[in-house]
N, C-alpha and C positions, 0 to 999 in steps of 0.2 A: 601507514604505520611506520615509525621512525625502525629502523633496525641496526646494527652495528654486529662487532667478533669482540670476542676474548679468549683467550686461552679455556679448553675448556674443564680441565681438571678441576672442580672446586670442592674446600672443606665445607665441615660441617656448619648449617645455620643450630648456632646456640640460644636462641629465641627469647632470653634471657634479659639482656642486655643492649641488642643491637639497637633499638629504638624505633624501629620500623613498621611495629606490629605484622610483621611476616611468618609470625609463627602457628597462626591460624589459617591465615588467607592466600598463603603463597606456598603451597603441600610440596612444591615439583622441585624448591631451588634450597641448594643450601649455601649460606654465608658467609664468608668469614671474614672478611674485609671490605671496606668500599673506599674508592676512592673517585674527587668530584675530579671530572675534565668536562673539556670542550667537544661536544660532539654537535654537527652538523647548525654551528654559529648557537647551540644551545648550552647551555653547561647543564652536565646529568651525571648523577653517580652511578657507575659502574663497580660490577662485583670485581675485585682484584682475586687474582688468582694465586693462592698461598705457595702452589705448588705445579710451577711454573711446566708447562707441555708442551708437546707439536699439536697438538687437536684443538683447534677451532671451532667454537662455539657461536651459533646466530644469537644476537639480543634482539628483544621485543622492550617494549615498555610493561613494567608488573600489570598494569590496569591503564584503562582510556585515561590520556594526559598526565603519567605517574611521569618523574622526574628519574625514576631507578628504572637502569633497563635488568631483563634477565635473559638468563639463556632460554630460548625455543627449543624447547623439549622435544626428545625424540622415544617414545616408547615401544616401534618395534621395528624391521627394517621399511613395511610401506604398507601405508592405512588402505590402498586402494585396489593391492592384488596381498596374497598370502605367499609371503618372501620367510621361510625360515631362517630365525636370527644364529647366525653365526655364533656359536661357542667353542668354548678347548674340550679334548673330548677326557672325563671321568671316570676312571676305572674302578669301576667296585666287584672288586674280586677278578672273574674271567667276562664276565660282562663290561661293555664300552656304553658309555650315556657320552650325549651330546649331538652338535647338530649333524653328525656325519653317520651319525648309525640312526633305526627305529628310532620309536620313541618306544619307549620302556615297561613295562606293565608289570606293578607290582600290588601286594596285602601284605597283610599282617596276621596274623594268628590269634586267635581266641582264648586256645588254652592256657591253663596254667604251666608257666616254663619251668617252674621244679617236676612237674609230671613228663618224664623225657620223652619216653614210650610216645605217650599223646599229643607232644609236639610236632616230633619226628613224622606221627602219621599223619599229621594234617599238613607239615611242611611238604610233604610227600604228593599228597592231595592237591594241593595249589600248584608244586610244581607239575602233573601231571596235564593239570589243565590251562598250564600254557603263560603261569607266571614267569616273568623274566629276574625276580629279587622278592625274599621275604623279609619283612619285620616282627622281630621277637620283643617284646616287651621283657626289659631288664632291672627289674627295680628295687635290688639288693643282692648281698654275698652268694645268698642259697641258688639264685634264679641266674648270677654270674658263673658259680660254679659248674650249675648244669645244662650251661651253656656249651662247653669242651664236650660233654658227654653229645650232645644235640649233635655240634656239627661231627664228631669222630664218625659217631652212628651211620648219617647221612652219607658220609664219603664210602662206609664198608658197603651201603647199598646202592654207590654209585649216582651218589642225588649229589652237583656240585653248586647247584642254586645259588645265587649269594644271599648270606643271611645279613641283616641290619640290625644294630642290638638298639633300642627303642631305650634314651635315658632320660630321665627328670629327676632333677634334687642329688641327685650319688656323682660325682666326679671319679671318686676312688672305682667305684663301680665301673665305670666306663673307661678307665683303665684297665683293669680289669680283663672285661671281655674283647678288648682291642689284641688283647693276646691272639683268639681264635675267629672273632668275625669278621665279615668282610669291610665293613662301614658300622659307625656310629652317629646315630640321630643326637643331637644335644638341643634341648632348647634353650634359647638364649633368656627367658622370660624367667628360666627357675636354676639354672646349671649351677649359676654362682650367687644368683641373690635368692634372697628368702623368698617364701612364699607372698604372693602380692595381699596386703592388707586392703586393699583401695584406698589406704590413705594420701592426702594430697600433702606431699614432703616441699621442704626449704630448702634446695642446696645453693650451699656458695660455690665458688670456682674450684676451690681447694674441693670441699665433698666429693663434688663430683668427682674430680679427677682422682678421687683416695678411691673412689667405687672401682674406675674405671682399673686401677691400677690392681684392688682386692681380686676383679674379674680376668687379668693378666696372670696372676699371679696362680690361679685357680685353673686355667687354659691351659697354659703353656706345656705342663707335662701331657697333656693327649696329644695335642696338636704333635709336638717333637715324639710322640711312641706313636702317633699314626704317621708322619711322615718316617720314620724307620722302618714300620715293617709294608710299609706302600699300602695301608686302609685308606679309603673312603670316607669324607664324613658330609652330612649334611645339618645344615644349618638354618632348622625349621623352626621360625616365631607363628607362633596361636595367638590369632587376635584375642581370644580369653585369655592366657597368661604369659601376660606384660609384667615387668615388673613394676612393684610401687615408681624404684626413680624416672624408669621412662614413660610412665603414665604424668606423673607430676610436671617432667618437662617435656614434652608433646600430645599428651593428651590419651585416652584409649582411643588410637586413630591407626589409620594404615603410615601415616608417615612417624608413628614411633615404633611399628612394626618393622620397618627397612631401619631405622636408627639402632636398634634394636639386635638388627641380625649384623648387620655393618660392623659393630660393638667388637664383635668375634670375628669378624671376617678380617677387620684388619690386625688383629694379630696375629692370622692363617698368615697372612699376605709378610707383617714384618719378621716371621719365623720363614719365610721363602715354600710356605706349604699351599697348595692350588689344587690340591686332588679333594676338590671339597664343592658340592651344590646347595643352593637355597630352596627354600620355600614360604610361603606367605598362606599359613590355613588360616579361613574363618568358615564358621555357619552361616553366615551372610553372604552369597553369590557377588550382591553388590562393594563389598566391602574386601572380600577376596582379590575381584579382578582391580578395584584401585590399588590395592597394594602391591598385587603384582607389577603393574605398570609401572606404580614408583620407582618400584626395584630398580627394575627396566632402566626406565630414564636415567637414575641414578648411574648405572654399570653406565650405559653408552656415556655420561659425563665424565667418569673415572677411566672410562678405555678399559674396564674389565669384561670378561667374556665367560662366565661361570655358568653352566647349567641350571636347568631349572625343573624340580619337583613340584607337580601341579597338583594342586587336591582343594575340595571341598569339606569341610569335616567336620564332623553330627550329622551330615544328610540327611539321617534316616533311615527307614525303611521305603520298598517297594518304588510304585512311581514318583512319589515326592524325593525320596532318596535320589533318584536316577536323572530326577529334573533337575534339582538344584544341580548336581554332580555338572548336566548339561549344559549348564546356563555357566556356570564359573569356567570350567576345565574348557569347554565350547569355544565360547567369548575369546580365551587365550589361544587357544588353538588356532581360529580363523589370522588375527594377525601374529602367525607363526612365530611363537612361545609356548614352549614348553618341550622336556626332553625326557622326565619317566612324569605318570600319571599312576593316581591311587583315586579309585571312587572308593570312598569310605561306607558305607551302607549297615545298617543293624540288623544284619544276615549271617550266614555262615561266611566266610572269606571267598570260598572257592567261589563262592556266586557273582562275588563282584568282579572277577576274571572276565567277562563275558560284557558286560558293559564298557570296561575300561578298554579293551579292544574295538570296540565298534567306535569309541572316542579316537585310539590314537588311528584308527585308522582312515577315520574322519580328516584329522589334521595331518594324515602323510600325506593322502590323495589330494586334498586343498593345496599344501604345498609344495609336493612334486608336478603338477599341472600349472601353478601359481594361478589360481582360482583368482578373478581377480572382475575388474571394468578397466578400462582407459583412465589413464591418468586426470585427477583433477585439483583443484585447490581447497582443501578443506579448512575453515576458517571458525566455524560455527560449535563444532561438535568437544564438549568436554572430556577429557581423558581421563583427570584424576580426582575427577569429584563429580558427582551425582546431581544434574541439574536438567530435571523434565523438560524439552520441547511439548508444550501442552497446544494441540491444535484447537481453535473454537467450536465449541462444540454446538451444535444445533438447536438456534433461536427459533420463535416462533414467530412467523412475518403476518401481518396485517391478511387477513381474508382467509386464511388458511384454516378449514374443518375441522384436522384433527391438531394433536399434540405431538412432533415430533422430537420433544427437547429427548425423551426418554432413548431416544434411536441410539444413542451413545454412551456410557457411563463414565463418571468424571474421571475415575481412578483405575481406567482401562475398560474396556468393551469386549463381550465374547459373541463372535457372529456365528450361524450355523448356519451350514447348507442341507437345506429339507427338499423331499419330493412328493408328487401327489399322492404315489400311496400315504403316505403319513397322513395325509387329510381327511381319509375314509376313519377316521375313527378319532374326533376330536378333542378328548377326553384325554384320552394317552399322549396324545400328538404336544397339550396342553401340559401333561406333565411329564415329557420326555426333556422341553422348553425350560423343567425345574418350576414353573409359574405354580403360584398356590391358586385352589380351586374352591369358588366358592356357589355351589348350586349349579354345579359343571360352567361356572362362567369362569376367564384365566385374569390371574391378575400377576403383580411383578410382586417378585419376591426378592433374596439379598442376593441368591445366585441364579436368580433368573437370567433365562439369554438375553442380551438386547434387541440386537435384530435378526433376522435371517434371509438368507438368500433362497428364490426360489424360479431354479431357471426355465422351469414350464410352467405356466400358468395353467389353474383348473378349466375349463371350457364355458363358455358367456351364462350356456343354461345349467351347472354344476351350481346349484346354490349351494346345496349344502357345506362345500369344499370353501365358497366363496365368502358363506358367512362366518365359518372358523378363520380364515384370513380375518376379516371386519373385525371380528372381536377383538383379535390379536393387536390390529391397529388401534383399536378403541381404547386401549391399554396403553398406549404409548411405545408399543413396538417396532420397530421399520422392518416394511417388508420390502426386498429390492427385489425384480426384475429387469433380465435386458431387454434391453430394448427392443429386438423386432417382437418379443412377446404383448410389450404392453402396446405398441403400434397395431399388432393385430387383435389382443384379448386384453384390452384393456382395462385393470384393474384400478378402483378409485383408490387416490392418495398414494398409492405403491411409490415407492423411490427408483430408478431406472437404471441402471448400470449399462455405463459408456465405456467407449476406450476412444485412444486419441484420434484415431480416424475417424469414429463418427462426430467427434468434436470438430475436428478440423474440416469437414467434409458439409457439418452444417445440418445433417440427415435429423441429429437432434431436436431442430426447430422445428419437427411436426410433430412433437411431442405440445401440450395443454401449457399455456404461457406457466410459467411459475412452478412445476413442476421439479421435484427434488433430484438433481444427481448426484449419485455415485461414478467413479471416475478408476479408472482400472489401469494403471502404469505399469514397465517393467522396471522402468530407473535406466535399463541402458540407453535407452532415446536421446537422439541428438538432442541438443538444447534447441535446436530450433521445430523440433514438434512438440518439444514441453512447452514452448511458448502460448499455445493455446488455452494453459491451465489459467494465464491470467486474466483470460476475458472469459469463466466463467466462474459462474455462484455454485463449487461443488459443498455437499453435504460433507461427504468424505470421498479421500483416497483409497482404494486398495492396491497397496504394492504385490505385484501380480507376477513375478517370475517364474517360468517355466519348471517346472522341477525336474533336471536331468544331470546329464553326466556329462554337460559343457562345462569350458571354462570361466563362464560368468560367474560371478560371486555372488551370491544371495545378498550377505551383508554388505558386500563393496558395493552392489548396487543400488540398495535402498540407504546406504551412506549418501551416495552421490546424488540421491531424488533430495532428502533431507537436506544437503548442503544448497540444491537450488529451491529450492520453496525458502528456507532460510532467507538466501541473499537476494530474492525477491521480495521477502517480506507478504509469504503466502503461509496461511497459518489454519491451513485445511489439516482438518484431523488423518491420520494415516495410518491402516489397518494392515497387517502382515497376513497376507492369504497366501497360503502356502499348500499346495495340491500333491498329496502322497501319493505313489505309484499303487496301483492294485498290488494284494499282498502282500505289504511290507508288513515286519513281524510289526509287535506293537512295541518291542523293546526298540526297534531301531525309529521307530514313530517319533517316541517321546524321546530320545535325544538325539535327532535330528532337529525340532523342534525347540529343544531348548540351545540346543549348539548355532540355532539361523538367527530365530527372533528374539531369543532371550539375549544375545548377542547384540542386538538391536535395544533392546529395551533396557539392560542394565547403563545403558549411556542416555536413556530417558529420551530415546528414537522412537517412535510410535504408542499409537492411543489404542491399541488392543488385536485380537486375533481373528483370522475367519480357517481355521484348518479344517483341508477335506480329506478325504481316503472312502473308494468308494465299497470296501468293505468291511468297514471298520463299524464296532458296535457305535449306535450315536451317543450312549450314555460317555462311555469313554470318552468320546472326540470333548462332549463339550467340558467333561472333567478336568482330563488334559488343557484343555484353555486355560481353567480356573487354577490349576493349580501351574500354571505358566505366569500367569498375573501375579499366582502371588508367593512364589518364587522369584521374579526380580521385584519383590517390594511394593508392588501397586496396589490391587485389588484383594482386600482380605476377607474371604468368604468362607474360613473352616478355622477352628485350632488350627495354629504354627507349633509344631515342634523342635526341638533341639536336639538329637539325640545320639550319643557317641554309639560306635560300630563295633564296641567290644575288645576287649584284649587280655591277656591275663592280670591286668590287674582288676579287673571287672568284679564286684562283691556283691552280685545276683545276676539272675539269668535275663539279660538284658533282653533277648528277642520277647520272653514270655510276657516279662513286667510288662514292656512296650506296648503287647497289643492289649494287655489288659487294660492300661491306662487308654489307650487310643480310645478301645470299645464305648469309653464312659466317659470321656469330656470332647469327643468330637467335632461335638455338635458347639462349640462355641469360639465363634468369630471374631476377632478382635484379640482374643487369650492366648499366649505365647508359653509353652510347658517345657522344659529341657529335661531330659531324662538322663542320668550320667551313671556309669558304672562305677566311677572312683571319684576322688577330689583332685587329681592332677589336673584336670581343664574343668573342674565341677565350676565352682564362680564366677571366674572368668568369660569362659565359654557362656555361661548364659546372660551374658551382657544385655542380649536381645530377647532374654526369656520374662515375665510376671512372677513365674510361679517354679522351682524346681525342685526333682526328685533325685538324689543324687545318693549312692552309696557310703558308709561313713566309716563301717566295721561290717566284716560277716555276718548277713541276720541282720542289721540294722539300718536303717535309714535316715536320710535328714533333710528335713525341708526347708525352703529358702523363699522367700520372697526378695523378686531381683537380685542381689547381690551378698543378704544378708540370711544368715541361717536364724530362723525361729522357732523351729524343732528341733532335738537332736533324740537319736538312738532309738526311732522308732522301731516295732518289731515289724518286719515283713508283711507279714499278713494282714497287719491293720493299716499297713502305708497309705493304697493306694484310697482307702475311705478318710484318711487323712487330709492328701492331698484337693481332693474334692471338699472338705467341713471349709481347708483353708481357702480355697476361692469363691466359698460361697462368705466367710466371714468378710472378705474383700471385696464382696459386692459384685463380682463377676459369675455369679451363676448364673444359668437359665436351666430351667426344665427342657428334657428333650423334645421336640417338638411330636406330638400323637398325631399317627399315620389315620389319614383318614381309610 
């Protein structure tokens, strides 16, 4: 691949006009000039650089044989160990953000902030349990006014917390309380422009720049009263509310999300103001972490070093809350980004204290150790756009008894480790598997397991044990054991699980010709005992790393397995087996969990999971899989939710409504529901939703399909049978399915 330098400052791609069709296809670079030379006896257009630097940039070509090079993107300091990236440090208030202190742990409040009294105790509450900054929701005169009373309060009790006044829509307002808080959240999606229509606008040169100029003009007095009295501000885009113009010219994407926040950040930068961090929230884990990175790449092109606020937002509730939270905030975390974190959860605040800490302390230990493998060349692996490594998945060869295509699911696979006892009672065993049961026989259902591991075989004269396996297989199940089991108790059909020395060693070949394996790697192996993998027919991979408190990287490791089957052109499907120490709580389960493999999987790195723990309930374990799957966007086997975490502008009691609606549409797969407390992120945010329930007035509600409201004012009480007539009008209902 041809490569070349340029300076690497570059302005903005205006997407408009360039002629290049770059504004879809090329998310990582922005434009502003080209100019054709002579590079290596070729002539190729290169990005000219408006604003000329010392930092040197690599060029690649945009795509195989493109005539335009671009810069080789750098999103964080090294894909292969966890290097925290270098920032200036942020003072919000007596607390320092950046990469030389913690990483940061903060909430938000629930109450209402004209009620001072019930602020104050809950600011109280959060700080007591170990937050490091709260966020108040500020969204008019009354709730700015008693604001002064809030923090006066806190300081006679000796709570110096920093508080964050939370604004959309109010500029005056955020003026305002810049008098007494420590920092100002602005989102750039609503601060200065109206609320987004989803309309798809026209602007000419001049529009835009009159926008741009309206959004200066609208800034400039916070920015200049927060640089006087020394506030904090952060500069947080929601992938739900973009506005109309930067949806019209970038699309609802991550890269108008960074367009978006940059908007404001460079008029921080031409007022000489820097005591300011970003962040990038979506409900989307996968759409999160591309944004983020953009960012990312973005700053390292500019030679900026800004901070960074990490959050997931709607989570949730419970373990789906706590997953997504792991899979985004995780993901970033391993290649060391990020510098305060918020799990947003549909809880009480204090409770997400307690998560967000086993997160940032996830990503200190990662990067104070630099968790990592040896250096290598990664060539293969997408950063800023979502595009599955799909391994092939299991044909059925000539002569073969049973049916193993089932052993794998196209849309991600959930493996479980079982033991004999489970066998003495085949029934249970059968519906512990999730499999529907028809005249005690197991069949596959939508969130049935695929296959399972089973590392003692029952004994030659155990039929009973032996025929609940058969069945299982008859089904389309894979059952794996290792090998010295089926060498000695040899079960028909079973799959065999290897590691590389009995590959290499040949021990395998007294195994029944044609016989299925499974293949057990850790990813750090020389390449020259990986070479083995190319002279066999594995069924699948399981990336098998040790679970300890070395310095090997989980994900740097199965990065590096992935980049060599890649550039071999080996396209074995690849399972994340992951072995949880005895007694891990379950909160530290599931986001570990989502912080290894979901890290893995939102770059569309592996075909599914095999997670053990061996005293963990099993219903849990294989839940947790499923709802791992489908948290990075794979495998949809329940209702998705959308669901904000509450704040005072919230106009019902969010946790109650929550599990009421949970209770009653569950059970439907494929159906996406967003539940909102207000309309500040109501529309927007459910970009990804079918169907929403969203607050509109006190008492009243209103429903949307996709993006569009087709209820209004409904009364509370009858909402949530509402919401259910409206997805049954739409064709997505089902009856819940009767327990036998």
């Amino acid at each position: 691949m041809a490569t070349g330098a340029v300076p690497a400052s570059l302005m903005t791609l205006k997407g408009r006009s360039n002629g290049l069709g770059l504004a879809k296809t090329s998310d990582f670079v922005k434009v502003s000039d080209l100019k054709r030379v002579k590079f290596q006896r070729t002539k190729v257009f290169v990005i000219k650089n408006s604003n000329p630097g010392s930092d040197i940039a690599e060029l690649q070509p945009a795509s195989e044989g493109s005539p335009l090079l671009v810069p080789v993107q750098k999103y964080c300091e090294s894909t292969h160990k966890t290097i925290r990236r270098k920032t200036r440090t942020v003072m919000v208030g007596n607390v320092a953000l950046g990469s030389d202190h913690p990483i940061r742990i903060q909430t938000m409040t629930t109450t209402d902030t004209k009620d001072v009294a019930a602020t104050v105790e809950q600011v109280m509450q959060i700080a007591d349990r170990g937050a490091d900054i709260v966020r108040i929701t500020v969204q008019g005169k009354r709730e700015a006014d008693a604001c002064f009373e809030i923090k006066n309060t806190l300081v006679q009790k000796n709570y110096n917390i920093p508080l964050v006044a939370d604004i959309h829509f109010a500029p005056s307002v955020a003026l305002r309380v810049a008098d007494c808080f420590d920092k100002i959240r602005v989102n750039p999606g609503n601060f200065a422009d109206r609320r987004a229509q989803f309309e798809t606008l026209e602007y000419t040169d001049d529009d835009y720049q009159k926008e741009l100029e309206h959004i200066e003009k609208v800034f400039v007095p916070l920015v200049e009263k927060c640089k006087k009295y020394g506030r904090a501000m952060r500069i947080g885009t929601n992938h739900g509310s973009l506005s109309d113009r930067i949806m019209s010219y970038y699309g609802d994407s991550p890269r108008g999300m960074v367009e978006s926040a940059f908007e404001f950040a460079r008029i921080c930068r031409k007022l000489d103001y820097h005591n300011f961090v970003f962040s990038m929230k979506a409900s989307n884990p996968v759409i999160m972490v591309q944004a983020y990175r953009l960012l990312v790449a973005e700053m390292y092109v500019q030679g900026w070093d800004y901070p960074l606020h990490l959050g997931v937002t709607e989570a949730g509730e419970g373990e789906d809350g706590r997953m997504k939270s792991a899979i985004g905030i995780g993901t970033l975390l391993q290649d060391g980004l990020g510098d305060t974190i918020r799990v947003s959860l549909t809880e009480p605040p204090e409770e997400e204290i307690d998560p967000c800490r086993k997160l940032a302390n996830l990503g200190m230990k990662a990067s104070q150790i630099q968790q990592g493998v040896a250096p290598f060349e990664e060539k293969h692996r997408r950063y800023f756009d979502f595009q599955r490594r799909t391994g092939d998945l299991p044909a059925q060869k000539e002569g073969e008894e049973v049916d193993y295509r089932g052993a794998l699911h196209r849309d991600g696979s959930v493996l479980m480790s079982v033991t004999l006892d489970q066998l003495k009672s085949p029934e249970l065993f059968y519906k512990s598997l999730a499999a529907k049961l028809v005249l005690g026989m197991p069949f596959k259902d939508l969130a049935t397991v695929d296959s399972i591991l089973l590392r003692e075989l029952p004994p030659a004269d155990d039929k009973d044990a032996r025929l609940a396996l058969k069945r299982l297989i008859d089904v389309s199940m894979g059952v794996i054991t290792p090998l010295s089991e089926q060498l000695t108790k040899p079960l028909p059909n079973a799959m065999v699980l290897v590691n590389l020395n009995e590959l290499s060693t040949g021990v395998y070949k007294l195994l029944p010709e044609g016989t299925r394996l499974v293949v057990s790697v850790c990813g750090d192996e020389s390449y020259e005992e990986l070479e083995v993998l190319k002279s066999v027919d594995a069924t699948m991979i399981l990336h098998d790393l040790p679970y300890s408190d070395g310095k090997t990287g989980r994900v740097h490791a199965a990065r590096r397995l992935f980049e060599y089957l890649s550039e071999n052109s080996l396209n074995f499907p690849v399972l994340h087996h992951i072995h949880f120490p005895k007694g891990i709580p379950r909160d530290d389960l599931v986001i570990s969990a989502g912080a290894n493999a979901g890290a893995l999987l939102v770059d569309g790195l592996g075909d599914g999971l095999l997670l053990e723990a061996p005293d963990q309930d099993f219903e849990f374990l294989r839940n947790t899989s499923f709802n791992l799957l489908q948290g990075c966007r794979m495998r949809n086997t329940k209702t998705e939710y959308v669901s904000c975490p509450s704040c005072g502008r919230t106009l019902f009691d969010l946790q109650v409504i929550s599990a009421e609606i949970r209770e009653k549409t569950s059970h439907l797969p494929g159906v996406s529901i967003a539940i909102m407390g207000c309309i500040v992120n109501g529309p927007g945010e459910m970009a990804d939703a079918d169907f929403g329930y969203v607050g509109g007035a006190p008492g009243k509600i209103d429903l949307y399909v996709g993006k569009t409201v087709v209820k209004r004012a409904i009364a509370m009480e009858n909402a949530t049978d509402a919401l259910i007539q409206l997805i049954k009008d739409h064709g997505r209902w089902v009856d819940p399915p009767v327990e036998e």
